[in-house]
C-alpha positions as CSV (number, residue, x, y, z in Angstrom):
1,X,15.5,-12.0,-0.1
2,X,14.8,-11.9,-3.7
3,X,12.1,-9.5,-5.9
4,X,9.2,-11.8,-6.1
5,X,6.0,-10.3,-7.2
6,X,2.5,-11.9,-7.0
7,X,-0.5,-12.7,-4.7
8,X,-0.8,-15.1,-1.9
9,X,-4.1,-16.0,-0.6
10,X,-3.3,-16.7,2.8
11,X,-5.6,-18.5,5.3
12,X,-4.8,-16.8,8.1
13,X,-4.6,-18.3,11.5
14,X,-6.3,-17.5,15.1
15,X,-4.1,-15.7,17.3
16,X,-1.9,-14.2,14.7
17,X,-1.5,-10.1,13.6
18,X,-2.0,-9.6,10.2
19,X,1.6,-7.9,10.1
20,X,3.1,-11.7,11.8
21,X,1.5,-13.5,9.5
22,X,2.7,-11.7,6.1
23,X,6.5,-11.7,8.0
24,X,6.3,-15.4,8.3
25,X,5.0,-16.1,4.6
26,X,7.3,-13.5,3.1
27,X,10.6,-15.0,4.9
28,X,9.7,-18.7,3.5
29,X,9.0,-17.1,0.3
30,X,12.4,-15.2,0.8
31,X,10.3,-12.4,-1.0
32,X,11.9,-8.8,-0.4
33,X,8.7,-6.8,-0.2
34,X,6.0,-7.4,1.2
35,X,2.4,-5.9,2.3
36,X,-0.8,-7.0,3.4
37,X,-4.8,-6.1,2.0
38,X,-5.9,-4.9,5.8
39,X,-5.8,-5.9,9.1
40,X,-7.8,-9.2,10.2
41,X,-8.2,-9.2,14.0
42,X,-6.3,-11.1,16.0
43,X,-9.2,-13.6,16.6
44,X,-10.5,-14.0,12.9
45,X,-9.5,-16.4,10.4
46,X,-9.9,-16.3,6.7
47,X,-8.5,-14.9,3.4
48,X,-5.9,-12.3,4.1
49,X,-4.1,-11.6,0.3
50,X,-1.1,-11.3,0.5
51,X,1.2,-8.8,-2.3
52,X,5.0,-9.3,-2.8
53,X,7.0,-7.2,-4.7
54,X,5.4,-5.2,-7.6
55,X,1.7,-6.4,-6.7
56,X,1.7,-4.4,-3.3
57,X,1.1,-1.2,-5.5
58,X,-2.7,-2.6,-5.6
59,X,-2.0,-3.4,-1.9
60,X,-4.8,-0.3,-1.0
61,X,-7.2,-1.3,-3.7
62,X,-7.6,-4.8,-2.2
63,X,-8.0,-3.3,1.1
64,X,-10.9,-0.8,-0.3
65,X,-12.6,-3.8,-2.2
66,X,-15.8,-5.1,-0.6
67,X,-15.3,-8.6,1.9
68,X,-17.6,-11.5,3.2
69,X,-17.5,-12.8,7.1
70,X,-18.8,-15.2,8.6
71,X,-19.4,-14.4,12.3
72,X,-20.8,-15.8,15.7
73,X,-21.8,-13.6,18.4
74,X,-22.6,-14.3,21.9
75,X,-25.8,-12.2,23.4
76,X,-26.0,-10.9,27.1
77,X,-22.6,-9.9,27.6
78,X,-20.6,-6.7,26.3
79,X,-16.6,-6.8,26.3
80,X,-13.8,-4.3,26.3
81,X,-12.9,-5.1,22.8
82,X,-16.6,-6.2,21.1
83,X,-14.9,-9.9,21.1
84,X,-13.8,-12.3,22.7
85,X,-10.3,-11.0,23.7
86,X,-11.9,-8.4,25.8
87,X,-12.6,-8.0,29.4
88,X,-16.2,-8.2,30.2
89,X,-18.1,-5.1,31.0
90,X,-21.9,-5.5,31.6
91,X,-24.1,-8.8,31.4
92,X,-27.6,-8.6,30.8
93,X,-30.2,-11.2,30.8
94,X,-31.4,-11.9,27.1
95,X,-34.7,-11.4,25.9
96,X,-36.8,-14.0,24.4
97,X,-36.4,-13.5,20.7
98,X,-37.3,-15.2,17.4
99,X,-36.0,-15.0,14.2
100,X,-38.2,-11.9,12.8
101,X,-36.6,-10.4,16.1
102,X,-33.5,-10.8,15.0
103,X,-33.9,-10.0,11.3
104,X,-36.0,-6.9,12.2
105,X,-32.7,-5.3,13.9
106,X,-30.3,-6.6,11.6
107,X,-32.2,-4.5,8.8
108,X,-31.3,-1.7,10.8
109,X,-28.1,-2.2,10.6
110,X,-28.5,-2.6,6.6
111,X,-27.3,-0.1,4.3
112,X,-25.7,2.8,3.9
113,X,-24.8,3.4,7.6
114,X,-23.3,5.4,11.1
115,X,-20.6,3.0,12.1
116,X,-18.6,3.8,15.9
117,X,-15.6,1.7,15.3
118,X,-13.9,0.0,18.4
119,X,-11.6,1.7,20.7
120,X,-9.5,-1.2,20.3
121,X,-8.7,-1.0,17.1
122,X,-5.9,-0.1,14.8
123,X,-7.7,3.3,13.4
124,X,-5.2,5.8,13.9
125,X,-6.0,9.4,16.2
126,X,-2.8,11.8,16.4
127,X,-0.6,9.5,14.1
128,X,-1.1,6.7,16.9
129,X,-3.5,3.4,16.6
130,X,-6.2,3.9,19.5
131,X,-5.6,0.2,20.6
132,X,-2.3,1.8,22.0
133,X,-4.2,4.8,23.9
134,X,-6.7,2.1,25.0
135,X,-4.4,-0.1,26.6
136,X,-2.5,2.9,28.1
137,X,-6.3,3.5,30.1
138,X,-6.7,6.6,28.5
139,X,-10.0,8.1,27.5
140,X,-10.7,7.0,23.6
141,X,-13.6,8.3,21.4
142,X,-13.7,6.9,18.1
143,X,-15.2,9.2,15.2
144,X,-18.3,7.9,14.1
145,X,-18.4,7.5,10.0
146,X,-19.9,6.0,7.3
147,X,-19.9,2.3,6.4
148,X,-21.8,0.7,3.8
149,X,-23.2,-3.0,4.7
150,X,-24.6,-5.1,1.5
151,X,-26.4,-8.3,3.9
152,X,-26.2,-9.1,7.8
153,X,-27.8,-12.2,7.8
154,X,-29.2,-14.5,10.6
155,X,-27.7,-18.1,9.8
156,X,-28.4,-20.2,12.8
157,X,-29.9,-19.1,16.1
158,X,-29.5,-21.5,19.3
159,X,-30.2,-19.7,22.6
160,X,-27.8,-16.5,23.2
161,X,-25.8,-17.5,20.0
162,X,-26.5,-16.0,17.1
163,X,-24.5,-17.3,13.7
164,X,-24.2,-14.4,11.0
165,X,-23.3,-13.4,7.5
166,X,-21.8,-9.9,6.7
167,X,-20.9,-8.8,3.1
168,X,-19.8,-5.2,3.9
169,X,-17.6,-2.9,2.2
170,X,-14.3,-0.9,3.1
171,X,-13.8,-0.1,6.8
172,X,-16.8,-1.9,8.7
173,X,-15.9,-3.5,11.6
174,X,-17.8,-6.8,12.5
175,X,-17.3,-6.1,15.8
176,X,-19.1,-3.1,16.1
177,X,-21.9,-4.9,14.0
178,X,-23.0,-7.1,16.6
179,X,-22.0,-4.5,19.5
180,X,-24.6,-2.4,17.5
181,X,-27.2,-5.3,17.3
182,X,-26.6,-6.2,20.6
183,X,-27.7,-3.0,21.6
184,X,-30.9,-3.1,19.3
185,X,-31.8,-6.3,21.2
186,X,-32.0,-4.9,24.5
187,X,-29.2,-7.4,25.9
188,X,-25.2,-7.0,24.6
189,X,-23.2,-9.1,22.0
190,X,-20.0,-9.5,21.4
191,X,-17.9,-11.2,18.7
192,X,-16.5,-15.0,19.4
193,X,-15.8,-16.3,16.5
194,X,-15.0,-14.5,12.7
195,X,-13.9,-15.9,9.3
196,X,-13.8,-13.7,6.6
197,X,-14.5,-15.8,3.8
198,X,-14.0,-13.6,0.1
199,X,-12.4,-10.1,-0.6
200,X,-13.3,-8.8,-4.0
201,X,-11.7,-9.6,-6.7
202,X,-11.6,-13.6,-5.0
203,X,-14.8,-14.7,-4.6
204,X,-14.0,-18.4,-4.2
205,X,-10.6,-18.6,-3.0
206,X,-8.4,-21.5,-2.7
207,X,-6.3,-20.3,0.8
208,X,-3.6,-21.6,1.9
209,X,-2.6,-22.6,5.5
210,X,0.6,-22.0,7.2
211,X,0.8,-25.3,7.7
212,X,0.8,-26.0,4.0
213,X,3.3,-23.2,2.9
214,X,5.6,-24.4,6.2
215,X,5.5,-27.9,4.6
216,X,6.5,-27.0,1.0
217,X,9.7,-24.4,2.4
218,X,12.4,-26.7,0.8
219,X,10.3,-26.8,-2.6
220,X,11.2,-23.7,-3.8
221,X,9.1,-24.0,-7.0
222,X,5.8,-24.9,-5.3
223,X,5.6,-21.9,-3.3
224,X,6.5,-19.8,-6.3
225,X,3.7,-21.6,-8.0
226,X,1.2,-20.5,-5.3
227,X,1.3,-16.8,-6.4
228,X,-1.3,-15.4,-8.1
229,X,-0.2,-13.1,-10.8
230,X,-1.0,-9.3,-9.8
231,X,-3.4,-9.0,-12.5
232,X,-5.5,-11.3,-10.7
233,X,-6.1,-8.5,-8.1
234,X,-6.9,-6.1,-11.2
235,X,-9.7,-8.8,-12.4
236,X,-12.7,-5.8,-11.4
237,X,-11.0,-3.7,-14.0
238,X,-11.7,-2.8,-17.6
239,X,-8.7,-4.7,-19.7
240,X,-7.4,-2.6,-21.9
241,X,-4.9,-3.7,-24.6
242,X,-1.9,-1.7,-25.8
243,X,1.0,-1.8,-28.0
244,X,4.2,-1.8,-27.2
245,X,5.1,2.0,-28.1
246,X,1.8,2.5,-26.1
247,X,3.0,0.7,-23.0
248,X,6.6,2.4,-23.2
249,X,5.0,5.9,-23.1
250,X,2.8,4.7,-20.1
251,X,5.8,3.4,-18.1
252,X,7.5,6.7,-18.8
253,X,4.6,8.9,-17.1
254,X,3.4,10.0,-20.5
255,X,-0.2,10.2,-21.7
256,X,-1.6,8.6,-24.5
257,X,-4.4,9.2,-27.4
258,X,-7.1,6.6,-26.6
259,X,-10.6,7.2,-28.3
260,X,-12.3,4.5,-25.9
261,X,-15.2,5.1,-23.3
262,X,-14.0,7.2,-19.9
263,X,-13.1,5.4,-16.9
264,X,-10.3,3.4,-15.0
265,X,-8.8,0.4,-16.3
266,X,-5.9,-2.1,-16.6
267,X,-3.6,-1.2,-19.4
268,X,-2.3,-4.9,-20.5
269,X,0.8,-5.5,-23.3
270,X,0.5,-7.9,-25.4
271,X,1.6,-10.6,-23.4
272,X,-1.5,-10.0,-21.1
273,X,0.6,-8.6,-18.7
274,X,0.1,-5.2,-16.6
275,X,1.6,-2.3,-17.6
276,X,-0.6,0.2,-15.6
277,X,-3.4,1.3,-13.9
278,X,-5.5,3.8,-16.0
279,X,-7.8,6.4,-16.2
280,X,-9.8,7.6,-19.6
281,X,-10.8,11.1,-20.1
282,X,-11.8,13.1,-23.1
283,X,-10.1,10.7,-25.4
284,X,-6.5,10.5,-23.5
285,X,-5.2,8.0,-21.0
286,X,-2.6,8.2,-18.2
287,X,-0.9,5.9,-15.7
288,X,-2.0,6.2,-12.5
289,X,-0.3,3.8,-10.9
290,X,2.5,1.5,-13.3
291,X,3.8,-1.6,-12.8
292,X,7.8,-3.0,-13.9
293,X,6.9,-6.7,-13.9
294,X,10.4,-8.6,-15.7
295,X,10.2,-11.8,-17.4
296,X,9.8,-14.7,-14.3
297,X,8.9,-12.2,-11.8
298,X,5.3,-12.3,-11.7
């Protein structure tokens, strides 16, 4: 194991934990650290960054950016889990609906909104996930909260399946999206199929498969070259160019006299590289979160 830092965009398979998938990518990349942006269920597949190294310090600000799914739901029958994986609870017979049905309750579900998460989920009550409480058979309430929802969008309806775009931000659950709009359509729905397709700052990502990274483990130098520097993952952030004094003082904890507009920021040398995370206010800048990227390692 070796201190490689940088940013895999993994494509993540069905079947797989989040936590399996970043072990098996981090041992071929022989990486010593390793973290993941957030949990993707079990039964999703899709981008799931990956940060090595120095770039899992922004490992929490990938996993608060806003993300993009693409999701199929099945109406008429509830589940355990609000997919696929779950044991069925109720069927019901499915209304006729149209379209403007459809969209009419999906705009309900729009917004700033009251979000139930599932009980089988890795949301954590008395320092333990409830997914663990849950398949103990013990009673689980999950808090309600608030969840913010940019589109939920009807993309193909063929009799009691429903295709669907979400573009959501930080901890929405899709599954409780179409629980929720099952609900509204008098019927049930449940998750079978989810791909999350962008997290903010990669909008178009090129992913990688298993498969590929599996077939390029005795080409050391290709996998490197897969990693995405971590300033990629800082790409929603003001740049903001020091010197090198400027960047020393930064690195040591130490504020500095800067006469630009408040805010947070990237502080980059003069190489381009990242020296810290920053916020401006009243004419001085601090570190709130630095970065020791050597020569190579990036």
């Amino acid at each position: 194991m070796r201190p490689l830092s940088g940013i895999l965009l993994l494509d993540k398979p069905q079947g797989l934990s989040s936590n399996a998938a970043l072990q098996k990518v981090r041992h071929l990349l022989r990486a010593a650290k390793g973290g993941h942006t957030g949990s993707l269920d079990p039964l999703a597949t899709g981008l799931l960054p990956l940060c090595f190294g120095e770039a899992t310090k922004i490992a929490g600000l990938l996993l608060g950016s806003r993300k993009a799914y693409d999701t199929e739901a099945l109406l008429g029958v509830t589940t355990t889990t609000d997919d696929a994986e779950g044991a069925p609870v109720a069927r019901r017979a499915v209304p006729p609906l149209d379209a403007a049905a459809i969209r009419a309750a999906l705009a309900t579900l729009t917004g700033r909104i009251v979000q139930v998460p599932p009980v089988y989920s890795a949301l954590k009550q008395d320092g333990e996930p409830l997914y663990r409480r849950a398949r103990r058979g013990e009673e689980v309430v999950a808090a309600p909260r608030e969840v913010e929802v940019a589109r939920f969008e009807l993309l193909a309806h063929q009799g009691e399946r429903l295709r669907l775009l979400v573009e959501c931000g930080s901890g929405t659950y899709v599954r409780s999206l179409v629980r929720d709009l099952g609900e509204r359509l008098g019927c049930g729905a449940h998750v079978t199929a989810l791909r999350r397709l962008w997290v903010e700052p990669f909008l178009a990502p090129r992913m990688y498969t298993l498969d590929e990274l599996t077939r390029l483990a005795d080409d050391d130098a290709a996998l490197q070259a897969l990693l995405l520097p971590l300033e990629q993952g800082l790409a929603g952030y003001p740049q903001l160019r020091v010197d090198a004094a400027q960047a020393g003082r930064l690195r040591q904890g130490q504020a500095i006299d800067w006469p630009g507009a408040s805010g947070r920021g990237v502080a980059l040398d003069a190489a381009g590289r990242a020296v810290a995370l920053v916020e401006v206010e009243a004419g001085r800048m601090r570190a709130l979160r630095g970065f020791n990227l050597a020569p190579g390692l990036d």
